[in-house]
C-alpha positions in Angstrom: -39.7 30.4 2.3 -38.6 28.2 5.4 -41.6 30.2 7.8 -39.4 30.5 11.1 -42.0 31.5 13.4 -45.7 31.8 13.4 -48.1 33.8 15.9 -52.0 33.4 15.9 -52.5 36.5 13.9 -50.1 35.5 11.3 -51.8 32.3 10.9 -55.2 33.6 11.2 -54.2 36.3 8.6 -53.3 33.2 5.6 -55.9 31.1 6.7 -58.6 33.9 5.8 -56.5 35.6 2.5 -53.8 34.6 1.5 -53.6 37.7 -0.7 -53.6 40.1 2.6 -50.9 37.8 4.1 -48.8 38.5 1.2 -49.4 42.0 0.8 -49.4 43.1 5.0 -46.4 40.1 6.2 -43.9 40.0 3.0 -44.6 43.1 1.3 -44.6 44.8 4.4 -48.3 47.2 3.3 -49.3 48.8 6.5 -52.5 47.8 8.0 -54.5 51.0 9.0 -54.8 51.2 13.1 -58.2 51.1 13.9 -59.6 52.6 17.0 -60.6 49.0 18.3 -56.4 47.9 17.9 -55.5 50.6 19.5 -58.1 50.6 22.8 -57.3 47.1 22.9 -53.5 47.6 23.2 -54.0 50.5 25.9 -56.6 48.4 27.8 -54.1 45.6 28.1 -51.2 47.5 29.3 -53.8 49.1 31.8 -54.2 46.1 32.8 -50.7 44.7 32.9 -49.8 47.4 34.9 -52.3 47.5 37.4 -52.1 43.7 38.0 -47.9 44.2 38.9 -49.2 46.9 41.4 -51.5 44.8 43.3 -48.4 41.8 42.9 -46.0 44.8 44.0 -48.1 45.7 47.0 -49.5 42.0 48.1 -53.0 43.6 47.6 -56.0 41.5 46.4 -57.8 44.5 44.8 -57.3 48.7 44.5 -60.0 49.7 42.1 -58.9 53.2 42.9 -56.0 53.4 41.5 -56.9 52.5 37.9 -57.7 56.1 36.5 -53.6 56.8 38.0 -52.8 54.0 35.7 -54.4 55.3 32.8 -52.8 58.5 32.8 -49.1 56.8 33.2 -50.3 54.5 30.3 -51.8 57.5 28.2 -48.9 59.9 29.2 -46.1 57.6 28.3 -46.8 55.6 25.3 -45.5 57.0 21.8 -48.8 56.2 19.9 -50.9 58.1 21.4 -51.4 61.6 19.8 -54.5 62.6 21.3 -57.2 61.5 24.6 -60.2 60.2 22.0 -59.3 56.8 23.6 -59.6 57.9 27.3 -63.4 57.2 28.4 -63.0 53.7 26.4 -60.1 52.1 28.3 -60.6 53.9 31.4 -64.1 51.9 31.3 -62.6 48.8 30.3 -60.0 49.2 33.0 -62.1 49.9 36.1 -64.9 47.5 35.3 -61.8 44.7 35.4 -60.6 46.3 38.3 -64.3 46.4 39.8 -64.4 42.5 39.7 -60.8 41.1 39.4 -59.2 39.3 42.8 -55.2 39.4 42.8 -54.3 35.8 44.1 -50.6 35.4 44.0 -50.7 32.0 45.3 -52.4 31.1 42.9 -50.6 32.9 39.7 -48.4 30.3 37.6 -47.2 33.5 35.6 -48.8 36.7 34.3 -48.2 37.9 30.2 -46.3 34.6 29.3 -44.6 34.4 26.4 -44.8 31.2 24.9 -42.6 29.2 21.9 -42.8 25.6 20.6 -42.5 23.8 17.8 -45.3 23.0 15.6 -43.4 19.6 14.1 -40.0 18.6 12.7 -40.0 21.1 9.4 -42.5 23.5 11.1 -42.1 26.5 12.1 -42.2 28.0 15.8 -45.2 28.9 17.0 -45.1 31.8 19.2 -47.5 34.4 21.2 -48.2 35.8 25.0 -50.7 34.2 27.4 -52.6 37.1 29.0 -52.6 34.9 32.7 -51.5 31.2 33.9 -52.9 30.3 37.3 -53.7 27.6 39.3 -57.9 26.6 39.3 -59.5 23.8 41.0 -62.8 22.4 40.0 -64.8 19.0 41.7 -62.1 17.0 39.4 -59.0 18.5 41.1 -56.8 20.8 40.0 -55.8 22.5 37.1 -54.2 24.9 35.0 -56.2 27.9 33.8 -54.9 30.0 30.8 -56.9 33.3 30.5 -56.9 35.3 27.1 -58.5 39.0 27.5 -60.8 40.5 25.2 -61.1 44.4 25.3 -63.8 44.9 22.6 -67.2 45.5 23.2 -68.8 42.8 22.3 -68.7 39.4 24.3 -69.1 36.9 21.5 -66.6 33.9 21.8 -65.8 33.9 17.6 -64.2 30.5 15.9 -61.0 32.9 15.9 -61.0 33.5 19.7 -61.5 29.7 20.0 -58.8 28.2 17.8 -56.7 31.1 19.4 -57.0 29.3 22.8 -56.3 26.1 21.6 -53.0 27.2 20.2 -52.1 28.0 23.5 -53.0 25.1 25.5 -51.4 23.4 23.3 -48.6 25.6 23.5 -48.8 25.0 27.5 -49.0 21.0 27.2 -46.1 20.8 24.8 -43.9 22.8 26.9 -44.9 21.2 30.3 -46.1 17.9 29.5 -46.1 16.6 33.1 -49.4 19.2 33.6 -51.8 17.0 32.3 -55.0 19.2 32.9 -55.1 22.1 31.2 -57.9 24.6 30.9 -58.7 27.9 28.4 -61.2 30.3 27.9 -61.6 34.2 27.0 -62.7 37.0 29.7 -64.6 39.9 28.1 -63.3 42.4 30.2 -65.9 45.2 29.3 -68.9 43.1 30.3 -67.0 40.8 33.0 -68.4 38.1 31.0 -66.1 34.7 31.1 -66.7 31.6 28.9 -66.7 28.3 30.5 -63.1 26.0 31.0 -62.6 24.0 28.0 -59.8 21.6 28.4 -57.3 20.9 26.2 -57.5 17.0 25.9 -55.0 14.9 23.8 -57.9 15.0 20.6 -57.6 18.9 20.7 -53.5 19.0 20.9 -53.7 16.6 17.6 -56.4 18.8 15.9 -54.6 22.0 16.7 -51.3 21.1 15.3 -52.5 19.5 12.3 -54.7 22.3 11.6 -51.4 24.5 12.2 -49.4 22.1 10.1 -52.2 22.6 7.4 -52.1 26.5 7.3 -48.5 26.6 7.4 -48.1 23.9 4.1 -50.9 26.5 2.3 -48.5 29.3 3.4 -45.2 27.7 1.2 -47.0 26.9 -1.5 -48.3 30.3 -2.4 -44.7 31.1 -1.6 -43.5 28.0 -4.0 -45.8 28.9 -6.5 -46.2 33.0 -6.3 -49.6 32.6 -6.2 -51.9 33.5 -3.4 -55.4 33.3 -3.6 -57.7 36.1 -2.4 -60.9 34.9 0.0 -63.3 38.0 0.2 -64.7 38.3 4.2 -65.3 40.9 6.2 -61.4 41.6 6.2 -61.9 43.6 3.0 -62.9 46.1 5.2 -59.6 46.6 6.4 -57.4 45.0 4.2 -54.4 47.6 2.8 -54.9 46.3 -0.7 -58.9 45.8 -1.1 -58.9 49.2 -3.6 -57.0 46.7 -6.3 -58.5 43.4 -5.1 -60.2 41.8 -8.0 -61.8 38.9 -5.7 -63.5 41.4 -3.4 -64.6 43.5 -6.3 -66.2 41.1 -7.9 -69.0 40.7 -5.2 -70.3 44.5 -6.3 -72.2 44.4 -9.4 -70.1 46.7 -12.2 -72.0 50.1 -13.6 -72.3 52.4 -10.4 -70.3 55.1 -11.3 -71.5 57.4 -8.2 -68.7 55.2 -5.6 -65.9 53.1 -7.0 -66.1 49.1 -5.8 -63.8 49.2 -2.9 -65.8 52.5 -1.2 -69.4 50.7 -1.7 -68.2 47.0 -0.5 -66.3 48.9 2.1 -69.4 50.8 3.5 -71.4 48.0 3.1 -69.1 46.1 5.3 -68.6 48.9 7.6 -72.6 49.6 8.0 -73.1 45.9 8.8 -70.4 46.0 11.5 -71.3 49.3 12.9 -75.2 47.8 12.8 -74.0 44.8 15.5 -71.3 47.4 17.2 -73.9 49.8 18.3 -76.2 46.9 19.9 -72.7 45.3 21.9 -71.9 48.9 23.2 -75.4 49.5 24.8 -75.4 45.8 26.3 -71.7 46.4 27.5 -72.5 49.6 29.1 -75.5 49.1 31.0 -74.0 47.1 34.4 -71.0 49.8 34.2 -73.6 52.1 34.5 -76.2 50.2 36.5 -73.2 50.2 39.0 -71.3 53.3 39.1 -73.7 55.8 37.4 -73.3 59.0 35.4 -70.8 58.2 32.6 -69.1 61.5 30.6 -69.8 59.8 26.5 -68.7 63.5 25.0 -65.7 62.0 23.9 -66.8 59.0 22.3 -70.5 60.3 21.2 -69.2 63.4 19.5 -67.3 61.2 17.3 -69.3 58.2 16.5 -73.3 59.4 16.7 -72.4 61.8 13.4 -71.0 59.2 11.8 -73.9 56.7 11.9 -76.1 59.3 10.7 -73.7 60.0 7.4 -72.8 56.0 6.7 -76.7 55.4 6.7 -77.1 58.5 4.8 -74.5 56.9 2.3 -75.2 53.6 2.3 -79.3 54.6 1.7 -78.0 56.2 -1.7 -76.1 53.4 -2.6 -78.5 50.7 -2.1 -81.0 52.6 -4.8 -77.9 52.4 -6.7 -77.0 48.7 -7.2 -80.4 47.6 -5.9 -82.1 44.3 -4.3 -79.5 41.8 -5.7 -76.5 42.5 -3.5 -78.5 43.3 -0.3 -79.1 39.3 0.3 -75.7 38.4 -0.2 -74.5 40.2 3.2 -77.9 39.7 5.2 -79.0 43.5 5.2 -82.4 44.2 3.8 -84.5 47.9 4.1 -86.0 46.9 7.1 -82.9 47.0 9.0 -81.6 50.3 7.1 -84.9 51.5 8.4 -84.4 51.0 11.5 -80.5 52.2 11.9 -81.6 55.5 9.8 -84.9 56.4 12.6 -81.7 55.2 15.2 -79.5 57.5 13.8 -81.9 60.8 13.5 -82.9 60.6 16.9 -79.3 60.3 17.8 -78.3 63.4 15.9 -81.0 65.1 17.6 -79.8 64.0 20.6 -76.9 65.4 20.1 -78.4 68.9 18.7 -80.2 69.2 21.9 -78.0 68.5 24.5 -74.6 69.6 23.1 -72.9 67.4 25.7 -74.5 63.7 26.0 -74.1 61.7 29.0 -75.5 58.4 30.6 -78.3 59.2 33.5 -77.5 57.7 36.9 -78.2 54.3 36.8 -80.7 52.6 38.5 -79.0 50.8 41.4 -77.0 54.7 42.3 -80.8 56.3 41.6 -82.6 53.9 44.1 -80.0 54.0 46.6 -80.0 57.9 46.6 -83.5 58.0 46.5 -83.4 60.0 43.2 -85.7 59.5 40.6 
């Protein structure tokens, strides 16, 4: 195959299946976009943009100018067809703005792009460093590479992590003379950072054989035409999981009411939305805390009815294929419960007041003297 180049994803992506490498990087099937991708994109280019504006106008912060931004963002990029993703990313965006400090002494380089060898016969490994600055801790200084994360939740994941050591070993390999190097992820939604983990010579050796590894897995399925399926929770958005034997097999045969992919797929889906709703609230509540009545029509309207018809679906299917399943992806009737009571009261929520919105929060109430 002689792999020229290799990003995170791509690697990520045959590390998990090699079946959805094959089928999403050579034959080209198109992923579906979910609404997480795309926030995700906007939020970064948000961000991008409003990070040259404060280097543009030698300003350390502007908070104000962030909802501007969106709009240019929203009103000039090709993908976006509609405003369902407004209220997410301009939330995202201003709680960055709210705490982020423009220091352009102290900037090494803003949306790097990065290339380097992974070893003679390798391919190149490539991606973009969200930020490059200069930190300073009781050891000295240091080189701080900053990855953003726009989702809701603020869970540092094995992926997020062997993402960051890609590219501080990326960093070391291209400027070998910086000897302390630093990573870690910033949650932008919650302002939540991990700690500095440094990039010592152990990691660079561990990262590039692991690379190495992945890469020699990659040309063999390509040497051999064979690449193994791994079922995960990619199924659930994996273009060819309808005609996936592997990730069929893990639903008992018989049910004749959904086909295989539909009920592993909701399955998958209720599990995720289960941990989803719990991240949002947390997320949400020092944006609120902090800058008080929220407008959630946008975002509400669409998800809240949805809960109530995935539980409503999933409740059918689990009488269907019963207890043996359930253990298998940690779900049991107590938690289906739970997320059904969750999702009535939400749909009555709803019913009642047409147009849902957060209250004031507490520190706006107090300070207003409302109750």
């Amino acid at each position: 195959m002689a792999l020229k180049f290799a990003s995170h994803s791509t690697m990520e992506m045959a590390d998990s299946c090699l079946s959805r490498y094959r089928a999403v990087k050579i034959e080209k099937v198109a992923e579906p976009e979910s609404r997480a991708l795309i926030e995700g994109i906007l939020t970064h280019d948000v961000i991008s943009e409003y990070r040259e504006h404060l280097n543009d106008t030698g300003q350390e912060s502007e908070p104000e100018i962030v909802p501007e931004i969106v709009h240019h963002v929203f009103s000039t990029n090709p993908r976006i067809q509609s405003t369902d993703y407004f209220d997410g990313v301009t939330i995202a965006a201003r709680t960055y703005a709210k705490y982020y400090r423009h220091k352009a002494e102290s900037i090494v380089e803003l949306e790097m792009h990065v290339e380097v060898s992974l070893g003679q016969g390798y391919p190149t490994f490539t991606g973009y460093i969200d930020s490059v600055t200069r930190e300073e801790d009781d050891d000295g200084p240091f080189i701080g590479i900053e990855d953003l994360k726009a989702g809701w939740g603020a869970n540092q994941t094995d992926a997020h992590i062997a993402q960051l050591d890609r590219y501080g070993t990326a960093f070391r390999l291209l400027f070998p003379d910086e000897k302390r190097v630093a990573v870690r992820n910033h949650f932008v939604r919650s302002n939540v950072k991990t700690e500095w983990k440094f990039i010592d010579d152990w990691t660079m050796t561990h990262t590039l054989s692991r690379a190495q590894s992945i890469v020699d897995r990659m040309e063999e399925a390509y040497r051999t035409k064979s690449y193994p399926a791994r079922p995960g929770d990619h199924c659930s958005y994996c273009p060819i999981s309808a005609r996936c034997a592997e990730a069929n097999a893990l639903v008992p045969n018989g049910h004749k009411a959904l086909t295989v992919d539909q009920a592993q797929g909701d399955i998958r889906r209720f599990v995720i939305l289960e941990a989803a709703l719990k991240t949002v609230r947390a997320s949400l509540k020092g944006y609120v805390d902090a800058n008080g009545t929220v407008d959630f029509d946008g975002i509400a309207a669409e998800y809240r009815p949805q809960v109530s018809t995935t539980v409503e679906d999933i409740k059918a299917l689990y009488e269907r294929i019963g207890d043996d399943l359930w253990p298998m992806i940690g779900v049991d009737k107590r938690k289906l419960a739970k997320l059904e009571n969750d999702s009535r009261l939400a749909g009555l929520w709803i019913e009642q007041t047409k147009k849902p919105i957060f209250k004031v929060g507490k520190a706006r109430a107090e300070a207003e003297g409302d109750e």
